[in-house]
C-alpha positions as a Markdown table, in Angstrom:
| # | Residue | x | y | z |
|---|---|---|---|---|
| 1 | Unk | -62.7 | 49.7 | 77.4 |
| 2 | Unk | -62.2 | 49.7 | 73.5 |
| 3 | Unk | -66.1 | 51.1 | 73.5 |
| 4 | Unk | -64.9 | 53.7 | 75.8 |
| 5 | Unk | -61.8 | 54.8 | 73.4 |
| 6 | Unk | -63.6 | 54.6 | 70.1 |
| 7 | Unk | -66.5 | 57.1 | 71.8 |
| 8 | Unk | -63.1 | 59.2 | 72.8 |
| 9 | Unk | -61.9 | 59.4 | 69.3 |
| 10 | Unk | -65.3 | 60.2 | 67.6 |
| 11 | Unk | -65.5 | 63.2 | 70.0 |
| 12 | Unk | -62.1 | 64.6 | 69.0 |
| 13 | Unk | -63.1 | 64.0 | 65.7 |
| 14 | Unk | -66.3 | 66.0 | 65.8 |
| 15 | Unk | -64.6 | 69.1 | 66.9 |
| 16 | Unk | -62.1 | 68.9 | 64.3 |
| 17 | Unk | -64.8 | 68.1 | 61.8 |
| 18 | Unk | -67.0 | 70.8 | 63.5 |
| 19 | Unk | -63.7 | 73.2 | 62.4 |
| 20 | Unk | -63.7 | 72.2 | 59.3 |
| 21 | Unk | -67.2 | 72.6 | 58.3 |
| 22 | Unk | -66.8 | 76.1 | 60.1 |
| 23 | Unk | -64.3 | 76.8 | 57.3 |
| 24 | Unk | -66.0 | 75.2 | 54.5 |
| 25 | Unk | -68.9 | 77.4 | 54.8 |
| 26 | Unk | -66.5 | 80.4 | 54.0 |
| 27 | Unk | -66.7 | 82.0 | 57.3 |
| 28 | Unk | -63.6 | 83.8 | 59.1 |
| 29 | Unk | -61.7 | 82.1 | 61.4 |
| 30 | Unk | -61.7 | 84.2 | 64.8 |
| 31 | Unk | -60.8 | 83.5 | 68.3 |
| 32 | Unk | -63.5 | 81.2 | 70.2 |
| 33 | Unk | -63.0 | 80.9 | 74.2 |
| 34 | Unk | -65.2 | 77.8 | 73.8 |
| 35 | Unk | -63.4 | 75.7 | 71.2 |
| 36 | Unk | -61.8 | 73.0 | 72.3 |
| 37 | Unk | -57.9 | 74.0 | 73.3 |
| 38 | Unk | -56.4 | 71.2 | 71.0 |
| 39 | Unk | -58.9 | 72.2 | 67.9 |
| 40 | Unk | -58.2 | 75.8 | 68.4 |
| 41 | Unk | -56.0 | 77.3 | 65.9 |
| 42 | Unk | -55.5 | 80.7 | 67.4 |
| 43 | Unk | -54.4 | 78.9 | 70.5 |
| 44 | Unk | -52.1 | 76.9 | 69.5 |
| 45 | Unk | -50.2 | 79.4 | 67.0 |
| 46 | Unk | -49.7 | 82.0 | 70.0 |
| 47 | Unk | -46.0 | 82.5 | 71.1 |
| 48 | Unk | -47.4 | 81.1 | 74.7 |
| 49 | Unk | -48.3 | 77.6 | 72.9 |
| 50 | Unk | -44.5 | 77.1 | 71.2 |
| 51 | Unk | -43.3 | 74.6 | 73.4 |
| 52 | Unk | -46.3 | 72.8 | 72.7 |
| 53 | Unk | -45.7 | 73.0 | 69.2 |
| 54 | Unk | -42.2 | 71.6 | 69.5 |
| 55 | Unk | -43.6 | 68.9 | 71.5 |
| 56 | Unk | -46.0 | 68.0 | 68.4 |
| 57 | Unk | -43.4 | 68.3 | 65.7 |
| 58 | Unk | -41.3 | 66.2 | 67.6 |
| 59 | Unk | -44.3 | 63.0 | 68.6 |
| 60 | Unk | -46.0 | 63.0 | 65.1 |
| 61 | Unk | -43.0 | 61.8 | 62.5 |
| 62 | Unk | -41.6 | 60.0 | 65.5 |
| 63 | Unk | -45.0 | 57.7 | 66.1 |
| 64 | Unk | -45.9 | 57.5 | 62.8 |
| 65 | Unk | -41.8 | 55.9 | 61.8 |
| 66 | Unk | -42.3 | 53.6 | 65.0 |
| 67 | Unk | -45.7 | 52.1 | 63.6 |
| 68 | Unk | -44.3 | 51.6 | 60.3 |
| 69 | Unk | -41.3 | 49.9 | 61.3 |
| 70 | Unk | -38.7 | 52.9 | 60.7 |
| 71 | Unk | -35.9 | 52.3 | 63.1 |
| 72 | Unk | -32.9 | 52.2 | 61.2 |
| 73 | Unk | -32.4 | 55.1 | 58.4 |
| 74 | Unk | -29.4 | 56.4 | 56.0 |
| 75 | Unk | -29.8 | 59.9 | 55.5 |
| 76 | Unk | -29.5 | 61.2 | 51.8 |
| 77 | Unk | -28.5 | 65.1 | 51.8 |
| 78 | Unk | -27.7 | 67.4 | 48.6 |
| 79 | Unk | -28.6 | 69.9 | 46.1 |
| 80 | Unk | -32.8 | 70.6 | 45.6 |
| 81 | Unk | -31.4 | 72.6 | 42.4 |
| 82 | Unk | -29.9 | 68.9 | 40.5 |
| 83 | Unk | -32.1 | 68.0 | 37.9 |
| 84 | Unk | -33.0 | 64.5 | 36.5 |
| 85 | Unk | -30.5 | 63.5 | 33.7 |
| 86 | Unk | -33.7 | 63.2 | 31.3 |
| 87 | Unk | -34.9 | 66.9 | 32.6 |
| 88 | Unk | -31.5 | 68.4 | 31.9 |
| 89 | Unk | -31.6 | 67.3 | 28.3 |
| 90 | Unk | -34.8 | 68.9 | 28.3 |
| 91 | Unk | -33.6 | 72.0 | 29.6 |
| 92 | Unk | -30.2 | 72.0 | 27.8 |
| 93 | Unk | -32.4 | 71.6 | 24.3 |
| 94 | Unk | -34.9 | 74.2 | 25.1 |
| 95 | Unk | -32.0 | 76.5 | 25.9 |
| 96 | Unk | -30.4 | 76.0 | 22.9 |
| 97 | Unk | -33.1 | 76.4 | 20.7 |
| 98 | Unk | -34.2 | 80.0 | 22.9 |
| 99 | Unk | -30.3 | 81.7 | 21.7 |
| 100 | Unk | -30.4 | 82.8 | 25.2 |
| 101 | Unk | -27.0 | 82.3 | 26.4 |
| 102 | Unk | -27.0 | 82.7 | 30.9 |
| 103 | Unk | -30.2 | 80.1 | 29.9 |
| 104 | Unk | -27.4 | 77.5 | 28.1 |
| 105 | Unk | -24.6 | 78.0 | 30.1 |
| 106 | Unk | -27.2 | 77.2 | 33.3 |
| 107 | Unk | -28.6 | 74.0 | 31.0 |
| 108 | Unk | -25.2 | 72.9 | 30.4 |
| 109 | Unk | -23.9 | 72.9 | 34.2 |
| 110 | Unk | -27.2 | 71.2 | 35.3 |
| 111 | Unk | -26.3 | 68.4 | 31.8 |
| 112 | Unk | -23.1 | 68.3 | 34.3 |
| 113 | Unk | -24.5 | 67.8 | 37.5 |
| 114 | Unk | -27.0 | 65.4 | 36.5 |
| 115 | Unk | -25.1 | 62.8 | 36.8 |
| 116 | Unk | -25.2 | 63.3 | 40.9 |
| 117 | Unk | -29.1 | 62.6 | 40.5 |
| 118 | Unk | -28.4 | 58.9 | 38.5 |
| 119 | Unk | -26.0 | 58.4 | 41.9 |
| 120 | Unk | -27.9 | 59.1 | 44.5 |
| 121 | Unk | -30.6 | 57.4 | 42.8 |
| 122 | Unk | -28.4 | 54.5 | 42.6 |
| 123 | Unk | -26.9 | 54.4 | 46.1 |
| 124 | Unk | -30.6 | 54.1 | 47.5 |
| 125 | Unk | -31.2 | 51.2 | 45.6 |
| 126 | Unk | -28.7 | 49.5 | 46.8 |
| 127 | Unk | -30.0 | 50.1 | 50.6 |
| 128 | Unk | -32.9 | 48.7 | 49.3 |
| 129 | Unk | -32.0 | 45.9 | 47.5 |
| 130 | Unk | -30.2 | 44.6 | 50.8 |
| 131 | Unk | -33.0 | 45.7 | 53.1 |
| 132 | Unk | -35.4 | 43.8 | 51.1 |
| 133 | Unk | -33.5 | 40.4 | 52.0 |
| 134 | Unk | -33.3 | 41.5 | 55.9 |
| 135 | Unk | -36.1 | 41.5 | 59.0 |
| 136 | Unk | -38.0 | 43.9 | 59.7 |
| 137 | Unk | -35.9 | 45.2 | 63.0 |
| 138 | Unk | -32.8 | 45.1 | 60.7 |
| 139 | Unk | -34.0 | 47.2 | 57.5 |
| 140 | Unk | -32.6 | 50.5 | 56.6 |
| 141 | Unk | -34.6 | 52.9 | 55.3 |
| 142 | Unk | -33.7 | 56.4 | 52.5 |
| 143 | Unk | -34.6 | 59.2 | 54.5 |
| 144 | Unk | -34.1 | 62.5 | 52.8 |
| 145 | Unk | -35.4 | 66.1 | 53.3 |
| 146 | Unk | -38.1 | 64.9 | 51.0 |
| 147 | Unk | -37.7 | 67.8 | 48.1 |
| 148 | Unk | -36.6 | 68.1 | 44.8 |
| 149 | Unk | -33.5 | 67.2 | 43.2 |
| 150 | Unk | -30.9 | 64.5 | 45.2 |
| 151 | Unk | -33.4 | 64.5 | 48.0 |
| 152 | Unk | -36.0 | 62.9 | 44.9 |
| 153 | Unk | -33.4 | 60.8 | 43.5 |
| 154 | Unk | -33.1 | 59.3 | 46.6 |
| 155 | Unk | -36.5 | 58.5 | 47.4 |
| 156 | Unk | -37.2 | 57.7 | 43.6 |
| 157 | Unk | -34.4 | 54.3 | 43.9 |
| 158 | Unk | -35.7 | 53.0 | 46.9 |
| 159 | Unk | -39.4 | 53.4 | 45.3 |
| 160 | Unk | -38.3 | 51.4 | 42.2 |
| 161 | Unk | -37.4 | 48.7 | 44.7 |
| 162 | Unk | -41.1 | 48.9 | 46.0 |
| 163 | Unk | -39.2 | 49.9 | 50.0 |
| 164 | Unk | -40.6 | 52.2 | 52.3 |
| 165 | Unk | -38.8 | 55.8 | 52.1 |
| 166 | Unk | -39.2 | 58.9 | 54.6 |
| 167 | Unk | -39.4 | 62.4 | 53.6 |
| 168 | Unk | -38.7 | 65.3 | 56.4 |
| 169 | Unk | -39.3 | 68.6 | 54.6 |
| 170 | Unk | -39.7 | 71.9 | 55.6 |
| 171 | Unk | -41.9 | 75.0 | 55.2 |
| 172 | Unk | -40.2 | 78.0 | 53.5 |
| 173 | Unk | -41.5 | 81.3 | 52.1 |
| 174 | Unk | -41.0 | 79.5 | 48.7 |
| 175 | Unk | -42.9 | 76.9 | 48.9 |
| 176 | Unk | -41.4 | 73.4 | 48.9 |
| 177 | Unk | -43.5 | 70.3 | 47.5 |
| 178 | Unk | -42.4 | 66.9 | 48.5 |
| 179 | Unk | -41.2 | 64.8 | 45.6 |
| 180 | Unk | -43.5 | 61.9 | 44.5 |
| 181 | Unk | -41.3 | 59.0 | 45.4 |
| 182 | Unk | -41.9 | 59.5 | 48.7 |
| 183 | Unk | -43.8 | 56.8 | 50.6 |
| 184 | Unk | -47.4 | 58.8 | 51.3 |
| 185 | Unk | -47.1 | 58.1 | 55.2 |
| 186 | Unk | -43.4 | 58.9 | 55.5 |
| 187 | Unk | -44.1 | 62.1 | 54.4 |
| 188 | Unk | -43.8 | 64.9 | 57.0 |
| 189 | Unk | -43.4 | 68.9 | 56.8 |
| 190 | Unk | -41.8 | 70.3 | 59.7 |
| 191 | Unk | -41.8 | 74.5 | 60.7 |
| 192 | Unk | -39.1 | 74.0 | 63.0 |
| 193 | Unk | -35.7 | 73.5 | 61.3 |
| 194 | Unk | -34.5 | 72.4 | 64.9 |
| 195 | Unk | -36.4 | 69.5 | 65.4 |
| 196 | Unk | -36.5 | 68.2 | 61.8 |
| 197 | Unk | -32.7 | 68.0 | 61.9 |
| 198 | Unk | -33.2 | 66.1 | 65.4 |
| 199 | Unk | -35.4 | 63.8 | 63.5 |
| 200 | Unk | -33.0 | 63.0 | 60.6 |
| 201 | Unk | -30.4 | 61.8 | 63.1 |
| 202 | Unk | -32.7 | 60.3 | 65.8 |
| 203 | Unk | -32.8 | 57.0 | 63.1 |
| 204 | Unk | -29.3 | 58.1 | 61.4 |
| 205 | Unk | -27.0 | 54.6 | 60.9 |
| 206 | Unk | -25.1 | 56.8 | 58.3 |
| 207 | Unk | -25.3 | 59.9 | 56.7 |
| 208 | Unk | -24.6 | 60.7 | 52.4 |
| 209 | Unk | -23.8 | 64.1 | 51.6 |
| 210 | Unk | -23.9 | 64.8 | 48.4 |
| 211 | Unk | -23.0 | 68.3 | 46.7 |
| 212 | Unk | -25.4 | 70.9 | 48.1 |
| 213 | Unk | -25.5 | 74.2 | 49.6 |
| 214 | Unk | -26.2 | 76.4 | 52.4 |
| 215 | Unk | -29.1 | 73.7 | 53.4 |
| 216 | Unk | -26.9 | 70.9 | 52.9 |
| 217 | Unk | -23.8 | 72.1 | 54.6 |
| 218 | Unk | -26.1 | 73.1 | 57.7 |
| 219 | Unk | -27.6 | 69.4 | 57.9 |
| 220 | Unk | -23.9 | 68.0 | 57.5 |
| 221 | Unk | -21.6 | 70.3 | 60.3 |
| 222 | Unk | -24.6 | 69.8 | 62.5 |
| 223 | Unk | -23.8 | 66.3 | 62.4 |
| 224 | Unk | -20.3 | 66.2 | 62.3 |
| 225 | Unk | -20.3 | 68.2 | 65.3 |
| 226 | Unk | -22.5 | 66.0 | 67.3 |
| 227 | Unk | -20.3 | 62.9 | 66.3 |
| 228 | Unk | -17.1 | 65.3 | 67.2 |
| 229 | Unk | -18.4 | 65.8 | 70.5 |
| 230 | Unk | -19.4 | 63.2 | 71.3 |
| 231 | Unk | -23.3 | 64.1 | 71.5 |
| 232 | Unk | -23.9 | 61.0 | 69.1 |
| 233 | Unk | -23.3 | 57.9 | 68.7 |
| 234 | Unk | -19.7 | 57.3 | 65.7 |
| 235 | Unk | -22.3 | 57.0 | 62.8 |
| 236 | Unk | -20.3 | 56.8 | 58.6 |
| 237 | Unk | -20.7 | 60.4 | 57.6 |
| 238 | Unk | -19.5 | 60.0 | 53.7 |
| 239 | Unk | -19.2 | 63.3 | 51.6 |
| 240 | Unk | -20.1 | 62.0 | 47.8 |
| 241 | Unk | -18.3 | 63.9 | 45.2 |
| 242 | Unk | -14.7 | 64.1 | 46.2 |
| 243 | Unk | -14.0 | 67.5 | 43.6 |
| 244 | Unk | -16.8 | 69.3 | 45.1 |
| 245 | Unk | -16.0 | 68.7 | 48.4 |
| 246 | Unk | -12.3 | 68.7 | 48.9 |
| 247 | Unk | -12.8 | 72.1 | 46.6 |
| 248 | Unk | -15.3 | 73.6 | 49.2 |
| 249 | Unk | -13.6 | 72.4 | 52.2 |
| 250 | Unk | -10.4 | 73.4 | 52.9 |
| 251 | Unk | -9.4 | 71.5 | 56.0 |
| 252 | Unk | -5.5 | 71.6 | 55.8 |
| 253 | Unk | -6.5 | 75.4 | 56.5 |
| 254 | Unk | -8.0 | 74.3 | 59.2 |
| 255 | Unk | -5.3 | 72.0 | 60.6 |
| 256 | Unk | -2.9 | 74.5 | 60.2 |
| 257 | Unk | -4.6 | 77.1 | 62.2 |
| 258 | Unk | -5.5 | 74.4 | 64.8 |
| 259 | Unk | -9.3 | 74.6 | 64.6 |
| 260 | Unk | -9.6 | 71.2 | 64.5 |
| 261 | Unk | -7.4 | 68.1 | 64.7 |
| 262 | Unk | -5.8 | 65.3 | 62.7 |
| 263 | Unk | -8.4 | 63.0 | 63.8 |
| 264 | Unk | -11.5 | 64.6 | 63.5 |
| 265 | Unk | -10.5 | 64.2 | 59.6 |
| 266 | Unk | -11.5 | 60.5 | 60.0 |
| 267 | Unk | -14.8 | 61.5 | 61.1 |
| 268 | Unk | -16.0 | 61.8 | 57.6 |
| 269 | Unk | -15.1 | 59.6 | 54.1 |
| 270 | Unk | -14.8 | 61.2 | 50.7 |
| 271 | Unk | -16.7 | 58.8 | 47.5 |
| 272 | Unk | -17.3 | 58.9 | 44.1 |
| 273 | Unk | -19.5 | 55.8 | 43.6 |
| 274 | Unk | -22.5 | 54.4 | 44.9 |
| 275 | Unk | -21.1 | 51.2 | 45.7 |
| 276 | Unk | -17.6 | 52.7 | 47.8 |
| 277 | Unk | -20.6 | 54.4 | 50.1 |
| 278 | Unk | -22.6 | 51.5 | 50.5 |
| 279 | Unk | -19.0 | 49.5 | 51.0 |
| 280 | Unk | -18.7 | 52.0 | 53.6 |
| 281 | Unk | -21.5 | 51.6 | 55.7 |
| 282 | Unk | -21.3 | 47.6 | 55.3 |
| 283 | Unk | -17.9 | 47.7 | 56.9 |
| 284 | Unk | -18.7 | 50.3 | 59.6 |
| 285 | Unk | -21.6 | 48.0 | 60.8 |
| 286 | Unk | -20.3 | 44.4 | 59.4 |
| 287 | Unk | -23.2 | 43.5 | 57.0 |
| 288 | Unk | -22.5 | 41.2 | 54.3 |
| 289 | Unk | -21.7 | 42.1 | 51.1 |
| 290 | Unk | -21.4 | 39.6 | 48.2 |
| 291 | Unk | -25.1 | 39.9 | 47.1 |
| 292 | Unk | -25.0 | 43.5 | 47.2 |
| 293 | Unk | -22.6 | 43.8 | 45.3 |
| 294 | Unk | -24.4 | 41.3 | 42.3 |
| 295 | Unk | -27.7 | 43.6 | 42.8 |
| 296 | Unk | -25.4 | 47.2 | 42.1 |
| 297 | Unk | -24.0 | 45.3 | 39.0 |
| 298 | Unk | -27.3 | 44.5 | 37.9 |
| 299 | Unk | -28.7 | 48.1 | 38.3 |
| 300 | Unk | -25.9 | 49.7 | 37.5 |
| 301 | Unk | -27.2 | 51.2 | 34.4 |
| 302 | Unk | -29.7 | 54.1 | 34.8 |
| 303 | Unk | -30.3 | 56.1 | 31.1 |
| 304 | Unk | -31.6 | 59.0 | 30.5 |
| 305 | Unk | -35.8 | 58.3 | 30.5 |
| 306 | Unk | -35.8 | 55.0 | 32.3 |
């Protein structure tokens, strides 16, 4: 039987190495009625073949999380456009230096914002810290959209805490590299936004929001709306940054006009440290907290460079 299946991969393998070797030789890719379906790109980009797309978007990051032990995940979202603290100095000093004043005043509100980076940077390595102390089953694991700025933060505390991290990202026009913190084989790309969002919360424990945009508020009312209707399981949805947030959302507007009611407000916390999010989720789920709290005070301190 395993004879059997190891002849079974080497064929698949052949046709996709067959591909390849097509390509390497320089030659144009055109339709071939006698490729295999599965190794046939043509095919399998036509409108006709989406479903099957979906269906593979969905089964790869889903298998490869199961095999590495990703069950349980707290879902990092915020700005790509927040810089490092030690890459905003670099920019603020290269500003200064140029004259060029939109440059500066841009340098000195990333200088600002920063400091989001050092936090989300922190919060993951406190998940980590107290995974690293727990079973396998009962781990949780930073999953982020797996770009730049709090997305790498993210992934770059629970690296420093040698833990596994996920990245989910996304193809876009602009191009969007994956940021190097995250673990090699927890790094996916996705073309469907659809079914990367159903991937974020199909692991979900609890969700960080941190200041972002358009994509972030997407990610977040998608979930707050599955929670509000019940569509998911109660999960801690905590917006970090209680300014930014209580300055973009406006929901005594929203009580007032009756849009929404008094206690969907409780569906969501506001922070502004590291350890009040992580208090959160200990609470929500009843996870100790003593030695946590010992490993935050240790890392507390993140400078500029280290």
């Amino acid at each position: 039987m395993e004879k059997n299946q190891k002849l079974t991969e080497r064929r698949l393998a052949d046709a996709w190495a067959e591909l390849q070797s097509h390509s390497n030789q320089g030659n144009a890719l055109e339709a071939d009625a006698y490729r295999l379906a599965f190794a046939d790109p043509e095919f399998l980009l036509r409108r006709e073949t989406r479903g099957i797309r979906f269906q593979l978007e969905m089964l790869k990051p889903d298998l490869d999380q199961a095999e590495q032990g990703i069950e349980h995940t707290i879902v990092v979202f915020g700005s790509a456009r927040f810089p490092s603290p030690e890459d905003a100095q670099k920019h603020l000093q290269q500003a200064q230096l140029s004259g060029d004043t939109p440059a500066l005043i841009t340098a000195q509100r990333q200088v600002r914002n920063a400091h989001f980076y050092n936090q989300a940077r922190l919060f993951a390595r406190l998940v980590a810290s107290y995974s690293a102390h727990q079973r396998l089953e009962e781990r949780l694991f930073i999953a982020t959209g797996g770009g730049p700025g709090i997305m790498e933060a993210a992934n770059r505390g629970a690296h420093e805490m040698g833990a596994l991290s996920v990245g989910l990202n996304i193809a876009l026009p602009h191009e969007q590299h994956h940021n190097p913190y995250i673990t090699p084989t927890l790094s996916f790309k996705f073309h469907y936004f659809a079914l990367r969002k159903m991937h974020f919360m199909m692991r979900a424990k609890a969700l960080v929001a941190f200041p972002g945009g358009f994509g972030t508020l997407d990610e977040l009312f998608e979930i707050i709306t599955l929670v509000q209707t019940r569509k998911a399981k109660p999960v801690p949805i905590i917006l970090f940054g209680t300014d930014y947030w209580k300055r973009l959302l406006n929901t005594d507007v929203m009580l007032e006009e009756g849009v929404i009611s008094q206690k969907d407000l409780d569906l969501f916390t506001y922070v502004d440290e590291p350890q009040a999010a992580w208090d959160v989720i200990q609470t929500f789920y009843g996870l100790p907290m003593p030695a946590s709290k010992n490993l935050f005070t240790i890392f507390k301190p993140v400078k500029i460079g280290s």
